[in-house]
N, C-alpha and C positions, 0 to 999 in steps of 0.2 A: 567688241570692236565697233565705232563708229560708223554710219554709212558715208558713203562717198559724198555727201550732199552736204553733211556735217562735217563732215572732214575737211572739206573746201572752205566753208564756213569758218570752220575754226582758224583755218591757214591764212585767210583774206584778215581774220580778226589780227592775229600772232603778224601778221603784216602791217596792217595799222599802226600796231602800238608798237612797232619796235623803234627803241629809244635811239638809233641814227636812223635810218633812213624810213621811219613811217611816218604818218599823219601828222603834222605840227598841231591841229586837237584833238585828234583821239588819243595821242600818246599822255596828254596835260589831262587825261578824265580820270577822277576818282567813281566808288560807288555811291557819295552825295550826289556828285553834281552830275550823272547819269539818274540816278533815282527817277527825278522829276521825268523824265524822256521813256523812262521805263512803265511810269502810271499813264504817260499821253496815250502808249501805244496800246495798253488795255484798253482803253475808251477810246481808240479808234479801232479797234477789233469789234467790241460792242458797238460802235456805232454803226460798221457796216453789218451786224446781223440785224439791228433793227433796220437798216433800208433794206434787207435780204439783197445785197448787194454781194454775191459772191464772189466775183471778179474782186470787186474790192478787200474781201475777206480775205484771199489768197492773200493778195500782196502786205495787207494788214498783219496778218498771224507770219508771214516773214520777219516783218521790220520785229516784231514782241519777241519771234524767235531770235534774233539778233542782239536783244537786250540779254537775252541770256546767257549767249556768247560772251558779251559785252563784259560783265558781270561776273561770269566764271573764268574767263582772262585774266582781268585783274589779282583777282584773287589767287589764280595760278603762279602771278606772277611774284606776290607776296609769299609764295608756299603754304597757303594756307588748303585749297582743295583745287578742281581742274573739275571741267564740265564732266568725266567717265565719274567722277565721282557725286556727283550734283544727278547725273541721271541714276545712278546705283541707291542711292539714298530715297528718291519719288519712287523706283520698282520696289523696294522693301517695303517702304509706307505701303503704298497701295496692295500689296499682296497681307502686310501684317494686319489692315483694315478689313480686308475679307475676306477672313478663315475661311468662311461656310464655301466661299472659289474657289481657291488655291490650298487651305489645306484639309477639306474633307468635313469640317466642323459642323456640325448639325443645325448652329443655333448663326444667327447673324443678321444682317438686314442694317437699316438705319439708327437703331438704337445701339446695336453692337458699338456700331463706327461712332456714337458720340461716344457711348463709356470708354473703347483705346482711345480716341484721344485722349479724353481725362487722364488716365493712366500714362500718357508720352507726356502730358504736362505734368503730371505729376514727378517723372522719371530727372525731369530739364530742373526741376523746384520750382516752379510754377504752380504751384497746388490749391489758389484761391480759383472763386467763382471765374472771377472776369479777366484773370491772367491771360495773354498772348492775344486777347484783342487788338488787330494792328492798331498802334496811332497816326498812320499814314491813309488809313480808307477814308473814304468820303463819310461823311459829319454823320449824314442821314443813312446810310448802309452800316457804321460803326454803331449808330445811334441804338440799329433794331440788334447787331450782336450783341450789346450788353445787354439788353433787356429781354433776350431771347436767354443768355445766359444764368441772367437774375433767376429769372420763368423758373428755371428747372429746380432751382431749389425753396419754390412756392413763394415767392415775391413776384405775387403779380395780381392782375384782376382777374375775376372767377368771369367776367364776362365783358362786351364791350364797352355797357354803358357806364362800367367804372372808369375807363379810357376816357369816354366823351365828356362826363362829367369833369374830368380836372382838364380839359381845355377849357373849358368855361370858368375855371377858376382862375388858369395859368392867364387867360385873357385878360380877368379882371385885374390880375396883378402888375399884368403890363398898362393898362388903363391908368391904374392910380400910382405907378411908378412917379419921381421925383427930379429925378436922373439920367440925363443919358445913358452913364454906366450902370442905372438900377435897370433902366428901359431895355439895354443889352442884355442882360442877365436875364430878366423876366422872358423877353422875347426866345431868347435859348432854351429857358424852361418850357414854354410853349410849342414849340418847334417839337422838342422831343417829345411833348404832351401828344404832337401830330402823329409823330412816329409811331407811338404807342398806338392808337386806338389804332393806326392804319395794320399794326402787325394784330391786333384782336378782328380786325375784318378780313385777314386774310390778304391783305396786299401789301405788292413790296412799293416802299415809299420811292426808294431810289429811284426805280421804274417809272412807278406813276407822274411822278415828279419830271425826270428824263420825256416822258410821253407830254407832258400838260407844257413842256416847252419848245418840243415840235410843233404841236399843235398853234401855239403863238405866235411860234415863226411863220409859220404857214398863210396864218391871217393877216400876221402884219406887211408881209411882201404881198400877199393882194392887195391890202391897203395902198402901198406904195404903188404897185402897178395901176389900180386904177384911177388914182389922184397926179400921177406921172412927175412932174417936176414941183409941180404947187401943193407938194402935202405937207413941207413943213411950214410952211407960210397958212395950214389951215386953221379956223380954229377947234377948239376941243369938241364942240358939236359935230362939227361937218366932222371931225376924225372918229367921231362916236357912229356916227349914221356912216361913214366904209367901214368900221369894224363891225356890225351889225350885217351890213352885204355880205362881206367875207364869210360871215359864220352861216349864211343863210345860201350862202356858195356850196361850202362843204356838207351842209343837212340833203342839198339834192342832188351833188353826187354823189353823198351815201346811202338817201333812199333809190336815186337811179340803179 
């Protein structure tokens, strides 16, 4: 049984969408055109644990839990499954994933839980390497599961500097590209080239990436604060020498 919190949830949902007298748009949402509103609120969940922002968090991990609702509604309403069934299904996974927890099994850990998976992909017909990689994730987080995937059946570099080494090829290729659409493709080859070496040193790109563009926020709203109305009238030097201050802002109050 549902707790009271869900339950109300559910019932404000079952309210919305009821085809006379609920929401004139929620009642008009498919699982498309909610999708996109369901990936926002992941990355605004993620976004308030990097501001460690917990207030925000809360209300974040509501609106995502709402998407679930959102989602399991519908589909209730097609007959196809209902959220007691959508929760029954994640407590199976997660107990069939960790015997050595739940059922006494001696052996388990991290490797256990990739081999079930392979075996529930297997089970679906999904039986190749790269099967059930979403096509929905972000370019550069998809980028490192397929080649995380690849990895495990020794398609991969034995070390980093096989990773570094084909950026400096994938570079070249974009260099002497012809084409806009060559230059596209090469640049993509590249990008993933980044990906690569970034998962042989051990870091998630997605993150790093996500981090190195806070980071330019940061500098560039100093920039604007301390040029105040006449920065975009500056030219590239004078915007070169406030990006220079800003960074030299952040160096001492992170040596302070």
């Amino acid at each position: 049984m549902a707790s009271p919190g869900i339950e109300r949830l559910m019932a404000i949902m079952a309210r919305l969408r009821d085809p006379v007298t609920g929401c004139e748009w929620d009642t008009v949402q498919t699982f498309a055109t909610i999708a996109p509103y369901t990936i926002e609120e992941a990355y605004e969940v993620a976004d308030a644990i990097a501001r460690n922002d917990l207030a925000d968090l809360k209300d974040e991990l509501g609106d995502l839990l709402l998407q679930v609702i959102f989602h399991s509604r519908i589909a209730q309403e097609r007959g196809a499954f209902d959220l007691a069934e959508v929760i029954a299904g994640i407590c199976d996974k997660m107990e069939r994933r960790h015997p050595h927890i739940f059922r006494g099994a001696e052996d388990g850990g991290h490797h256990l839980w990739e081999q079930i998976k392979a075996e529930e992909r297997g089970s679906k017909g999904t039986s190749g390497t790269l099967d059930g990689v979403a096509i929905g994730l972000p370019a550069l987080t998809r980028a490192e599961k397929l080649q995380k995937r690849a990895a495990r059946t020794g398609f991969d570099w034995p070390d980093p500097s096989g990773a570094r080494a084909k950026i400096d090829e994938e570079l070249a290729e974009v260099e002497t590209a012809e084409t806009d659409s060559d230059r596209a493709e090469e640049i993509g080859d590249l990008l993933f080239a980044m990906v690569n070496w970034s998962r042989k040193l051990g870091i998630d790109p997605e993150a790093a990436l996500r981090a190195a563009n806070m980071k330019f926020e940061t500098r560039f709203r100093a920039m604007e604060a301390q040029a105040g109305d006449s920065f975009v009238g500056l030219d590239l030097d004078a915007k070169e020498s406030l990006w220079q201050v800003a960074k030299a802002m952040k160096t001492n109050c992170s040596s302070g």
